[in-house]
Every structure is written in C-alpha cells, then in structure tokens.
C-alpha positions as CSV (number, residue, x, y, z in Angstrom):
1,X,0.0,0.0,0.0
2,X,1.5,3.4,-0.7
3,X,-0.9,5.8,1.4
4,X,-3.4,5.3,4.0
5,X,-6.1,8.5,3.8
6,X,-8.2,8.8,6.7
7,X,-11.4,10.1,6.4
8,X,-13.9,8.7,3.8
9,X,-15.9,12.3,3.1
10,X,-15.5,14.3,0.0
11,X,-12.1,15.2,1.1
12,X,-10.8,12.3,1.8
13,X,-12.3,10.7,-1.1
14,X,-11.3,13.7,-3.5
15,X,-7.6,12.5,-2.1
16,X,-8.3,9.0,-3.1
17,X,-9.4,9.6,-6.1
18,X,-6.8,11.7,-7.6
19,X,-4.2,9.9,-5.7
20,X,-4.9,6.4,-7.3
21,X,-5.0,8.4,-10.8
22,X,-1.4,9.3,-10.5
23,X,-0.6,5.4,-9.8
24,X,-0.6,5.0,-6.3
25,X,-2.4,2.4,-4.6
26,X,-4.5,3.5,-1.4
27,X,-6.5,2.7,1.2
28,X,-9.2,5.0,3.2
29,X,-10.1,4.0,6.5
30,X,-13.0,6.3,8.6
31,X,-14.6,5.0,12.0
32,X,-17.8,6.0,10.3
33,X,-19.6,5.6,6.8
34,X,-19.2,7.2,3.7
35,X,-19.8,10.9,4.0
36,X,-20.8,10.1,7.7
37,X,-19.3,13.4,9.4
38,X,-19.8,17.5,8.0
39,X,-19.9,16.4,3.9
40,X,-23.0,14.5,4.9
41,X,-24.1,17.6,6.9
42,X,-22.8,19.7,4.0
43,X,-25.4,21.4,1.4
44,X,-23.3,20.7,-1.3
45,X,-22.1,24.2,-1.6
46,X,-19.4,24.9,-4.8
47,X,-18.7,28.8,-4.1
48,X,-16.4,31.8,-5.5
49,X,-18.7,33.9,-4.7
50,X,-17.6,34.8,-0.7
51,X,-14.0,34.6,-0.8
52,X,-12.0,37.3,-1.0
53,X,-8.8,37.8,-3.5
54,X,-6.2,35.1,-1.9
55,X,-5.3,31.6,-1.3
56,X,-8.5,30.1,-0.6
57,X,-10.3,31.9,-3.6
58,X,-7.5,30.9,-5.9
59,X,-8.0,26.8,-4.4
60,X,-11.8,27.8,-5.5
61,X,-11.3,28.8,-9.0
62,X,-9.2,25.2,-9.5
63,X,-11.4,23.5,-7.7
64,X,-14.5,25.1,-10.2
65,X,-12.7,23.3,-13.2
66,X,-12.1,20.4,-11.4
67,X,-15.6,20.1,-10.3
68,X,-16.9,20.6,-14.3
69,X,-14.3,17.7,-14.7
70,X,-15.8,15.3,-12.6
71,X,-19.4,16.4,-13.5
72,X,-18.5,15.2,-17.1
73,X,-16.7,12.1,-16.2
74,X,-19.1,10.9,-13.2
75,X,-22.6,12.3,-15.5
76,X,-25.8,12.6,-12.9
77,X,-23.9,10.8,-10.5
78,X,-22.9,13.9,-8.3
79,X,-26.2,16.3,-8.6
80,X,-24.0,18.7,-10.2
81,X,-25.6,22.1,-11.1
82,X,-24.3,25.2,-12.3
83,X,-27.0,27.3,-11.1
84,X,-25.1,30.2,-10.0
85,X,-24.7,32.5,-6.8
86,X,-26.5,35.7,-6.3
87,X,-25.6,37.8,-3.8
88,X,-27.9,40.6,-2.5
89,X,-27.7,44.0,-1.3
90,X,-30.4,45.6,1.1
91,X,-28.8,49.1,0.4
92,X,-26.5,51.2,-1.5
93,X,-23.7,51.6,1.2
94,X,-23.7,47.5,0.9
95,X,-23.7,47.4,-2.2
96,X,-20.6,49.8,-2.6
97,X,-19.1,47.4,-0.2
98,X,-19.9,44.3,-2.4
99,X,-18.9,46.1,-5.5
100,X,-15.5,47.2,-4.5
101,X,-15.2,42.8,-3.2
102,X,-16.0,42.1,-6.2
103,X,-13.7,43.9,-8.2
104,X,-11.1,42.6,-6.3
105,X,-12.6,39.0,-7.0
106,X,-12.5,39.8,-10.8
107,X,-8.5,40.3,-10.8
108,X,-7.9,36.7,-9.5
109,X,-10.3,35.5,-12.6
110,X,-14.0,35.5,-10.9
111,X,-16.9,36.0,-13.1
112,X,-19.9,38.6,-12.4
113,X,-22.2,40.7,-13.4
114,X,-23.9,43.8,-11.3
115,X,-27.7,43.6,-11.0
116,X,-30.1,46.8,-10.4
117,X,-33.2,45.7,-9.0
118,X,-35.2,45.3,-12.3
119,X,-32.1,42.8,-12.8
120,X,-32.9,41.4,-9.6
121,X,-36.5,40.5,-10.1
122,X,-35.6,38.5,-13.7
123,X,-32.8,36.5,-12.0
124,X,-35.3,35.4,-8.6
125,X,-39.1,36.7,-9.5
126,X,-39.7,36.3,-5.8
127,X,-37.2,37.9,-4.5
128,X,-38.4,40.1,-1.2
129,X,-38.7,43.7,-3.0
130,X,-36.5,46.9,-2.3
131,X,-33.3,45.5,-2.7
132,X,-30.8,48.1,-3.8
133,X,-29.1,45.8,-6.2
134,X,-26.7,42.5,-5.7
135,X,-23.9,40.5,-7.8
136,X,-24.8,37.4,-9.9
137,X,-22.2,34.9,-9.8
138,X,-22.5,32.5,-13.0
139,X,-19.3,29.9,-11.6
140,X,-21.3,28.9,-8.0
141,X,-22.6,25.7,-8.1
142,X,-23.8,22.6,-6.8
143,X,-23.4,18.8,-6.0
144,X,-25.0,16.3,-3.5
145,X,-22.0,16.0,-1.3
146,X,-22.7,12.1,0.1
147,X,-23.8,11.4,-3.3
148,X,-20.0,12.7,-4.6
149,X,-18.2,11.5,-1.4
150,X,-19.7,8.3,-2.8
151,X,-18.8,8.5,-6.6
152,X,-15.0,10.0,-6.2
153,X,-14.3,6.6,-3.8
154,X,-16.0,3.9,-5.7
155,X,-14.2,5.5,-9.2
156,X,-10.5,5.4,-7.0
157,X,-11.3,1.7,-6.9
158,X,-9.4,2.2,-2.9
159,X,-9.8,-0.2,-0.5
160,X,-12.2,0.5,2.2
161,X,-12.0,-0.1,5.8
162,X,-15.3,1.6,6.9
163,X,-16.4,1.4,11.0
164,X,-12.8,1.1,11.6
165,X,-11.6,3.7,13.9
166,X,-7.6,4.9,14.3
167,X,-6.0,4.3,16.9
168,X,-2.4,4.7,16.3
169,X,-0.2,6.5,13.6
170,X,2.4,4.2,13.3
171,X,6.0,5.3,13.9
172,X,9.5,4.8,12.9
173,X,12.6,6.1,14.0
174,X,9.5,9.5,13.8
175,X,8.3,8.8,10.2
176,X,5.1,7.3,8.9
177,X,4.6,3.6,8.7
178,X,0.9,3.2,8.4
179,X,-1.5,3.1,10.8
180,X,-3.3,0.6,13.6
181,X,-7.3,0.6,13.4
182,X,-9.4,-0.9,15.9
183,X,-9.5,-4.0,13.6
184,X,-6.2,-4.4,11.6
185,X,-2.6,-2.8,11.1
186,X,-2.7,-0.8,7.9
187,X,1.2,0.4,6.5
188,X,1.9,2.1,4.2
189,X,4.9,5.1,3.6
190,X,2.4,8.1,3.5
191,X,-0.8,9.2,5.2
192,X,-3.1,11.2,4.8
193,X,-5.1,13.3,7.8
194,X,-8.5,14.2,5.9
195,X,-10.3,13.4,9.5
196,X,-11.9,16.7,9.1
197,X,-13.4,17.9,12.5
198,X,-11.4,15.5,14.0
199,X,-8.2,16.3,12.3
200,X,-6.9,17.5,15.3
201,X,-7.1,14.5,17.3
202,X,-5.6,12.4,13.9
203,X,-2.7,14.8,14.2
204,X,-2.5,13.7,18.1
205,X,-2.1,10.5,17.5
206,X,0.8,10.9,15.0
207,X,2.3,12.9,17.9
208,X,2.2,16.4,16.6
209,X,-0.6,19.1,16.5
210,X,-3.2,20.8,14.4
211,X,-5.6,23.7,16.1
212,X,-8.8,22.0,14.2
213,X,-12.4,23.4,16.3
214,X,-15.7,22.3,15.5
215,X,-18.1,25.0,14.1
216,X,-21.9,24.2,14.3
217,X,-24.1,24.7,11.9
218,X,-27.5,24.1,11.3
219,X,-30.3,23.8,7.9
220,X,-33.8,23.7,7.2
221,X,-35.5,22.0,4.6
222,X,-39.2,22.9,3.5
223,X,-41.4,20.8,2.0
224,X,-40.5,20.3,-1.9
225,X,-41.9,23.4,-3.8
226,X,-42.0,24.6,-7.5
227,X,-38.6,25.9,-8.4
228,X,-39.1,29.4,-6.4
229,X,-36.0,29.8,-6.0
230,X,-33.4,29.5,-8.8
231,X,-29.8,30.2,-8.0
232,X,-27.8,29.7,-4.5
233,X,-29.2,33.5,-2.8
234,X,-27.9,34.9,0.0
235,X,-27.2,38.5,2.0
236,X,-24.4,40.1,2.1
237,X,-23.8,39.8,5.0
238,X,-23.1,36.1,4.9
239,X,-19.5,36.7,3.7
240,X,-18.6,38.5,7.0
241,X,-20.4,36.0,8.9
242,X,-18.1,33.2,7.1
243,X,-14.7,35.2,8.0
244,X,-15.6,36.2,11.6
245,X,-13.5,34.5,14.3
246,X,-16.6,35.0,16.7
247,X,-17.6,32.3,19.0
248,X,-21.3,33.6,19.1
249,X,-24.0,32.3,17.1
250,X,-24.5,33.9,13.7
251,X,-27.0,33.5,11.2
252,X,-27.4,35.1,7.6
253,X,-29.8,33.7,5.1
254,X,-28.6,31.6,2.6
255,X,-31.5,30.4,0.6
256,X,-31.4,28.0,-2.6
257,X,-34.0,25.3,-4.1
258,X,-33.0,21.9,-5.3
259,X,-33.4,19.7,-8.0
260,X,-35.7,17.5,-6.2
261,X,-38.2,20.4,-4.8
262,X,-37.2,21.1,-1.2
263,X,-35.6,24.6,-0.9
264,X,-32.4,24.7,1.8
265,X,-32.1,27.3,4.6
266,X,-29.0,28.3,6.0
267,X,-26.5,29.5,7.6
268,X,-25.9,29.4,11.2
269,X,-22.1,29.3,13.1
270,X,-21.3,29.0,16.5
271,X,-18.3,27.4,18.3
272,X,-19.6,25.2,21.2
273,X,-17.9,22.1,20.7
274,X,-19.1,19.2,20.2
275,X,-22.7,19.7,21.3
276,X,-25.4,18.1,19.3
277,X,-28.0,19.9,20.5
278,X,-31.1,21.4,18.7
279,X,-31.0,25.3,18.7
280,X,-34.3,26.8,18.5
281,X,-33.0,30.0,18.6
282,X,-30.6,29.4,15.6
283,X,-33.7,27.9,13.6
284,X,-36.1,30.8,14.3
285,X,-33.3,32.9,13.1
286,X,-32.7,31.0,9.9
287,X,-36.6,30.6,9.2
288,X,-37.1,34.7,9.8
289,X,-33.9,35.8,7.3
290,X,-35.1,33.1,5.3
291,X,-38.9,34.7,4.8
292,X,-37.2,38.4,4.8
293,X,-35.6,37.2,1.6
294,X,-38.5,35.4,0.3
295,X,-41.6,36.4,1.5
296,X,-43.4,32.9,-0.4
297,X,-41.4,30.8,2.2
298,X,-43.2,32.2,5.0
299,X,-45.7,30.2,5.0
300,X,-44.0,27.2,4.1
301,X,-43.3,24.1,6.2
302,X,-39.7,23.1,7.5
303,X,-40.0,19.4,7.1
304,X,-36.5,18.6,8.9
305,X,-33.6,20.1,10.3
306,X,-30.0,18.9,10.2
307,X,-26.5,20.2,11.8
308,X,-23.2,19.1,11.6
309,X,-19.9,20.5,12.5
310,X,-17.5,22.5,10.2
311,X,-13.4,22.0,10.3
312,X,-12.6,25.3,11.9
313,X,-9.0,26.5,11.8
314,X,-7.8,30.0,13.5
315,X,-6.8,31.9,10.2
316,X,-9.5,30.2,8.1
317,X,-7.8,28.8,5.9
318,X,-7.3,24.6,5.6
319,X,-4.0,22.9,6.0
320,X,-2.8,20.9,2.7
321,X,0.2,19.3,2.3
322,X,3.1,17.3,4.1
323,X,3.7,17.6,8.0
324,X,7.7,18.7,7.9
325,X,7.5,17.4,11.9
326,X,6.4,13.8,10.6
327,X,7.8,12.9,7.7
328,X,5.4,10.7,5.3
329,X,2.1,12.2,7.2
330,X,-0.2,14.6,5.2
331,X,-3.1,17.0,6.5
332,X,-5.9,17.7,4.2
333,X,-8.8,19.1,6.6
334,X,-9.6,22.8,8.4
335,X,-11.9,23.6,5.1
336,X,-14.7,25.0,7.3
337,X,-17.9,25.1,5.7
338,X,-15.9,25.0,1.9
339,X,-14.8,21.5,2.4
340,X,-17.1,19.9,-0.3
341,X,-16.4,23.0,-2.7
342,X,-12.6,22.8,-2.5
343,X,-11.9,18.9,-2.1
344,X,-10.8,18.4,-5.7
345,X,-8.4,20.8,-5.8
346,X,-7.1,19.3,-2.2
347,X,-7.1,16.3,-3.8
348,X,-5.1,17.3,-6.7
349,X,-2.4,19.2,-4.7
350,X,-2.1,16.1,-1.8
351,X,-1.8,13.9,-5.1
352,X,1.0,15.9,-6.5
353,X,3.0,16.0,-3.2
354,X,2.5,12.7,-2.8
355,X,4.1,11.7,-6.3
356,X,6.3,14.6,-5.9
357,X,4.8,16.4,-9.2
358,X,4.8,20.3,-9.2
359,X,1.6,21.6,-7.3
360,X,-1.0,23.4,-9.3
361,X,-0.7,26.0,-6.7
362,X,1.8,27.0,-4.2
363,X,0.9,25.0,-0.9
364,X,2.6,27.7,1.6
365,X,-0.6,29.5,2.7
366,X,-1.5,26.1,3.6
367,X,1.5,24.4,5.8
368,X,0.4,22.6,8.6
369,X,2.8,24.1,10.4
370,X,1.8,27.4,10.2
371,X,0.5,27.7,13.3
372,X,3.4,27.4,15.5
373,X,5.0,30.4,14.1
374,X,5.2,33.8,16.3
375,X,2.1,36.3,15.4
C-alpha cells in the first residue's frame, strides 16, 4: 500500500481519487460511513462567490474546473448544477461594499455581473422587494456531497475499511509507517489526515498538532416546492459572517431550491464544541432571514432540520500538504464550511505531493505548520 487516507468524506475521497490516478495504490479507513461526518451535513455548496482575492479563492477557482471535470466524467452521478450564486444588497452603502469585493474577485479570474433591481426581479421573481441591487455569480454551483463523497471513492477503486476507527499513527525512527485501526494494522509510507473535525485529534495521535475546532451549523429543509428559487441566494452579510472569528451564534440567510423540490435554509455558526443539540434559537433565526428574503417561504413548512460540524482552523484557511515534523504524514482538513467546494483541488495538490509532481498551486498558505510560528 503506498498511502493510507483517513477520512472517507468528499475530502478524503477527493484524495483517493486523484491519488490512485497518478498510480498510487491507497487505502481509506473512517470509523464512520461514507460521507458520515460534516460532507453528509454539507449542502453541497461549490462557491467563489464569498472569498475574498487570496489563497483560498485561488483553491476555489481550481477546484470550479475540477468540479466541471468530474461532473463530465461521473454524469448525474454527483447532482452537479451550475446554477449560479446571487448575492444581495439591502442598500446602497452595501452594495458599494460588495462592488469594491468584487472587483477585487475579478482580478484573481471570478466572473460577475452587477444587478439593479429590475435585474434582480428577472434573476429570482420572488425575490423580497427593495433591494438596492446585488452580484450574480455564473461559476457557483452545486453537488450532492454524500452522493460525490460516494462516486469520487467507488471510481479510485481504494480499499475500504469503513467502522474502523484509528487508533495509532504508526512510527519509525519519527516517520510514517501506516496506521493501527481498531481491527487491523494498515502500512503504508504516506498518510493522509483528511479526519476533518477530527483532524486534530488524527494529528494527536501521529504525535504532533493541528488547532482544528468544530463550528456548528444548522439547515432547514421545507417541503418540496415549484422551483421558487433559482440560483444559490444569500445576503451580504453572509460573507462577514463566514470570515468572523466570533464564537457567538451567527446567522445570515442563505437560501437555494434543489433539483428534487425542497428549498435549503442556512447558515448558522457557532463554536460550542461538540454539542449536538437542537438550537431553537438558531432555527427561528434562519426561518425569519429566510422569509425576509423570500416572503413565499413564510408560510411554508420546514420538514427537517440537520447540523453538523464545520473544520474550523484559526486563520480560516485549511491545512494541505506534508507535516515537515512527521515525515510521510499529510493533512488535508480545516476547510470549514468549503470543504465539499474545494476537495478536488485538495485532492489534486495532496496527489501531486504525494508523487512529488509540481503543485498546481503554491501550498505555503496552507502548511500545517503554520500555526506554530510567532504572530
């Protein structure tokens, strides 16, 4: 076996994927299922649109061409659809903040295009109205994350070791030699942390660190509807929500209908741990942006409500690439909430490093180690 991945969501399996397409014969292990951790708790979310001129946006736009890739080569499989992001404005100081992000998001290659509010109503008819104006974003788009989680493994043709939890990075003379699960030894020269969430506690066990924090989340789903609402829609305010380092809960709407009918409500974040418990507080905040936004979802029913946890990592940005304190052990988790929009990309780089190919991007921004270093 040449690498051991743990962690069998879209990351992990991203990592598979790629990795077995360079040659390499691998093995993912998870103490779960497939997609059992935040990609199944994931909306599938495949965004430019809220990241700001830098390393991460750049990981985006590769991941965009990636994603068109796989929709091609794994057809219907993966949900993909390009429907688009529209961002919107309530007034015009807001929108002069959006348009001077966005300009700053064209010079690193992101598509957009302005809309006044006549633009707004022919883009999302029911739309709430006086909006001063927003930003449609052709290049957002969509998959079902389990669904692709799913699809990237089985095409890797990996081995699987599913309900198998690690519980040692095995060790030699400090480098890599595989790993012990709570049913077999796995070895192998090369591993890969793509634990997510639980990346930190991977790291732990291969006797170094990673500052990974869970970051709660929570969605409603409504009944299934008419297409209402077309593209991924959401207020500006979102995008400061998704940088804050706040510990508080914060919610912005984040609205978008699905191929199958139900229309999905977020976005909540909070830091309290672990702690699976039901926010009504954090619902009646998504449900009341969610009807701001779109008055014809008032009076429409939530039919369930899901959470999960996002990868949070200090500077918000994930860690990619080889551990230079372990030698042979990789990290490829601390996404956030863009885990399921930039896993190929991920992939593609951990692949590369792995086969020691030039990276399609410089993985500096990203060093694992980065958090040791003096602020």
């Amino acid at each position: 076996m040449d690498v051991v991945i743990i962690g069998a969501g879209v990351v992990g399996a991203a990592c598979a994927y790629y990795a077995s397409r360079s040659g390499l014969s691998v093995a993912v292990v998870d103490r779960g299922p497939v997609a059992g951790g935040t990609t199944g708790a994931g909306e599938g979310n495949l965004l430019v649109s809220d990241k700001e001129a830098g390393p991460e946006l750049d990981l985006a736009l590769l991941s965009v061409r990636l994603w068109r890739e796989l929709a091609a080569e794994l057809p219907q499989a993966i949900e993909y659809e390009p429907k688009g992001g529209l961002v919107v404005a309530p007034d015009e100081t807001t929108l002069k903040a959006l348009r001077h992000f966005a300009e700053g998001q064209r010079a690193a290659g992101v598509e957009w295009a302005e809309a006044d509010p006549a633009a707004l109503r022919d883009l999302e008819p029911h739309l709430a109205p006086g909006q001063a104006g927003g930003f449609h974003y052709p290049q957002d788009a969509q998959v079902q994350p389990a669904q692709a989680a799913a699809r990237l493994l089985a095409a890797s043709g990996a081995e699987l070791y599913l309900g198998e939890e690690v519980t040692q990075v095995l060790l030699e003379s400090g480098a890599v030699r595989g790993v012990r699960t709570s049913r077999r030894i796995l070895r192998a020269p090369m591993v890969v942390n793509a634990a997510g969430t639980w990346g930190g506690q991977v790291a732990a066990l291969a006797g170094t660190t990673l500052p990974v924090l869970p970051r709660r989340g929570f969605v409603l789903v409504t009944e299934p509807l008419p297409r209402v609402v077309r593209h991924k829609v959401y207020a500006a305010d979102y995008i400061a929500d998704v940088a804050s380092d706040s510990a508080a809960l914060q919610s912005s709407a984040v609205v978008e209908g699905t191929p199958s009918g139900p229309v999905l409500i977020g976005a909540t974040r909070e830091r309290v741990g672990f702690d699976r418990g039901l926010s009504t507080e954090a619902l009646r905040r998504l449900a009341g942006q969610a009807a701001a936004l779109f008055p014809v979802l008032a009076d429409v029913r939530a039919l369930r409500t899901y959470h999960g946890f996002r990868p949070y990592l200090p500077d918000h940005l994930p860690a990619i690439g080889p551990d230079p304190r372990v030698p042979g052990l990789l990290h490829a988790c601390g996404h956030e909430g863009a885990g399921i929009g930039l896993a190929p990309a991920t992939g593609l780089l951990i692949s590369s490093t792995l086969t020691g190919e030039p990276p399609a991007l410089p993985l500096t921004p990203f060093r694992p180690d980065r958090f040791e270093e003096a602020p």
